[in-house]
C-alpha positions as CSV (number, residue, x, y, z in Angstrom):
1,X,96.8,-118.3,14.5
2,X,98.8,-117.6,17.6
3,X,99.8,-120.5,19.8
4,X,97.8,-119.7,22.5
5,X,94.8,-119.8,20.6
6,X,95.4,-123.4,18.9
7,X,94.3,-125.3,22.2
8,X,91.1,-124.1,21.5
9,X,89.0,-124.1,18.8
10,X,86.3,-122.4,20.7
11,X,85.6,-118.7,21.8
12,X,86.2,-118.3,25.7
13,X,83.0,-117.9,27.0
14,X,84.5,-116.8,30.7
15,X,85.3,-119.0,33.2
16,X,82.6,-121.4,32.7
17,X,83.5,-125.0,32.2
18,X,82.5,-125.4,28.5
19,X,82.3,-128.9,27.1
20,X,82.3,-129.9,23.7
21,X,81.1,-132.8,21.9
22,X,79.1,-135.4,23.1
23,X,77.6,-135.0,27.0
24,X,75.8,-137.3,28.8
25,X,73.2,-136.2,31.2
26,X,72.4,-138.0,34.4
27,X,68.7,-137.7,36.5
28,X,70.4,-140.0,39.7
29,X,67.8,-141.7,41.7
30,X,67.7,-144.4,44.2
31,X,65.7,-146.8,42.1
32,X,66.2,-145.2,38.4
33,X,69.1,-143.5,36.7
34,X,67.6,-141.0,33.4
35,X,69.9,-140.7,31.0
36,X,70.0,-138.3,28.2
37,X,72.4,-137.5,25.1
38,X,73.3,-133.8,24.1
39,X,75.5,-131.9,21.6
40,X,77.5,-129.1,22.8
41,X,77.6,-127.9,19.3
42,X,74.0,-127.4,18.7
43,X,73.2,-127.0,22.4
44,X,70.7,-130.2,22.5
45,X,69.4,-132.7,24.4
46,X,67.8,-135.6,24.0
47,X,66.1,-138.5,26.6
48,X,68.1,-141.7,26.1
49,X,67.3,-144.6,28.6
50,X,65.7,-144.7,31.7
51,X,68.1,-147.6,34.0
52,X,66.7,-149.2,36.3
53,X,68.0,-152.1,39.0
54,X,69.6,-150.8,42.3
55,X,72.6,-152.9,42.7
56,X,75.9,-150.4,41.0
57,X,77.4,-153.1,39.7
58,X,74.7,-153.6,36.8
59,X,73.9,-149.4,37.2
60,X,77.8,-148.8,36.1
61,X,77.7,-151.8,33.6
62,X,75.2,-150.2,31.9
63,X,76.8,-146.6,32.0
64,X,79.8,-148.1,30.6
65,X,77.7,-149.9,27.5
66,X,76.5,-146.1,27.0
67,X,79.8,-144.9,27.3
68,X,81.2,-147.3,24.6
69,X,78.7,-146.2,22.4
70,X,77.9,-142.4,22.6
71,X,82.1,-141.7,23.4
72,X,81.1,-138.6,24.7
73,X,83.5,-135.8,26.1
74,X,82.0,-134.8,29.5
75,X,79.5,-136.8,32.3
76,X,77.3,-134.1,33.7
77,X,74.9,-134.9,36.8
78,X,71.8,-133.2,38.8
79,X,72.3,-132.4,41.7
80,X,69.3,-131.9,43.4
81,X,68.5,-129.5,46.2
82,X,65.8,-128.3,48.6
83,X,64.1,-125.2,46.9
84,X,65.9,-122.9,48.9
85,X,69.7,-124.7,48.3
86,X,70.0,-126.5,51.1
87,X,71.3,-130.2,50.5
88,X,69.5,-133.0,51.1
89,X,70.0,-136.8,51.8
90,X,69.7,-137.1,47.7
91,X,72.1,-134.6,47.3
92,X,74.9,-136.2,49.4
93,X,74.1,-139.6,46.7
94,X,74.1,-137.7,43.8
95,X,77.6,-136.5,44.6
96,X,78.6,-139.7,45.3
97,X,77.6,-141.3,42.3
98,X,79.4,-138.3,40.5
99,X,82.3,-139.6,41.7
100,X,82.2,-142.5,41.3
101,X,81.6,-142.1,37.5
102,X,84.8,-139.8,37.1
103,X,86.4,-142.4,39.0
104,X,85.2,-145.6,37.1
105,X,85.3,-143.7,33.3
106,X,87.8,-140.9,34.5
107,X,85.9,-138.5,31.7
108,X,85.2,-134.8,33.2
109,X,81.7,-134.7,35.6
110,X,79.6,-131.6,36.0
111,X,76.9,-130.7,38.8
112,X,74.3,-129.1,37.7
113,X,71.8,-127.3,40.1
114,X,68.4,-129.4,39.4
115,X,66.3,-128.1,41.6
116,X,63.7,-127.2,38.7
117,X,64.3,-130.0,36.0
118,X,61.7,-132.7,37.5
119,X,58.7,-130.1,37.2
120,X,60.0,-129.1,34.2
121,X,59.8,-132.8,32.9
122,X,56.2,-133.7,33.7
123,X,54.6,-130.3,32.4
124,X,57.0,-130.8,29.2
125,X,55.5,-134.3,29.1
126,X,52.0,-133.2,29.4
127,X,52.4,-130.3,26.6
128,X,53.6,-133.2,24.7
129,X,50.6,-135.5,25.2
130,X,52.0,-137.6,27.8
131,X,49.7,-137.8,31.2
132,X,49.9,-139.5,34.5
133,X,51.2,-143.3,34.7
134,X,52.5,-142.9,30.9
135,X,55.1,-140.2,32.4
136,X,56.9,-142.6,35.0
137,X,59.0,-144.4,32.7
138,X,59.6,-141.3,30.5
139,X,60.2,-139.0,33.1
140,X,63.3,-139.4,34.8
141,X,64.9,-139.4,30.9
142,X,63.1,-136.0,30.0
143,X,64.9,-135.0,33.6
144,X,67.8,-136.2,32.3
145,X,67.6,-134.0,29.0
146,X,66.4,-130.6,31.4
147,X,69.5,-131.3,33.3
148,X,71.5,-130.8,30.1
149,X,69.4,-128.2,28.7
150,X,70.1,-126.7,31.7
151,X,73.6,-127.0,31.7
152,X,74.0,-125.8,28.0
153,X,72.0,-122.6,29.2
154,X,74.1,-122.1,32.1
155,X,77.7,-123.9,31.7
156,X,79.0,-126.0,35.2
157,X,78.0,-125.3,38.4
158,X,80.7,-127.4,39.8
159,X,83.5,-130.0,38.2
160,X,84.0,-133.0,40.2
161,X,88.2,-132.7,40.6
């Protein structure tokens, strides 16, 4: 093995930002945070938790318990968007919270473009059985998971630095 080649373990897929391990997928909103769990090995996700409670304080006390106990390698967050791209007052949020958590748990955070994970999540739900009112506490979890699906399709839109 050449020395170049023993930093990583992993073919170079281009200049994507490729995380391995553990992620942890974020759906932020203004009243619930989804969170999901996926494995960069076999390119998975999985709804975890749905937070809820507005104050950060109890919002990043709870990330940290998950952080404790999944140890994973990378944070990676929707970011959502009008339909067309445009940013929106969500967006501006989003970001904000994506900083903060590089910031508070200093582990690399991703953006990834969710302008099609929320749709996604309810007709997912439905095809799994799950109508209406029964969706709103699973939903913003099964966003969570697109949002990682969507990142292991399509590695990082953008790395907070």
């Amino acid at each position: 093995m050449h020395h170049s080649q023993s930093m990583r373990d992993m073919p170079d897929e281009g200049a994507a930002i490729t995380a391995s391990g553990i992620l942890l997928g974020f759906d932020f909103g203004t009243k619930r945070i989804g969170v999901a769990v996926g494995n960069s090995i076999s390119c998975t996700a999985r709804p975890l938790i749905t937070l809820h409670g507005e104050h950060n304080g109890q919002r990043f006390a709870a990330i940290g318990e998950l952080i404790r106990e999944w140890e994973p390698s990378t944070l990676v967050v929707g970011l959502p968007c009008h339909d067309d791209g445009t940013p929106h007052e969500l967006t501006r949020l989003c970001r904000r919270f994506a900083q903060r958590l590089k910031g508070r748990f200093n582990l690399p955070t991703i953006l990834v473009d969710e302008r099609y994970t929320s749709t996604t999540a309810s007709s997912q739900l439905t095809e799994m059985g799950v109508w209406g009112i029964k969706q709103k506490p699973l939903l913003d979890q099964v966003a969570a998971q697109q949002i990682l699906q969507a990142y292991f399709n399509e590695p990082a839109i953008e790395q907070i630095p």
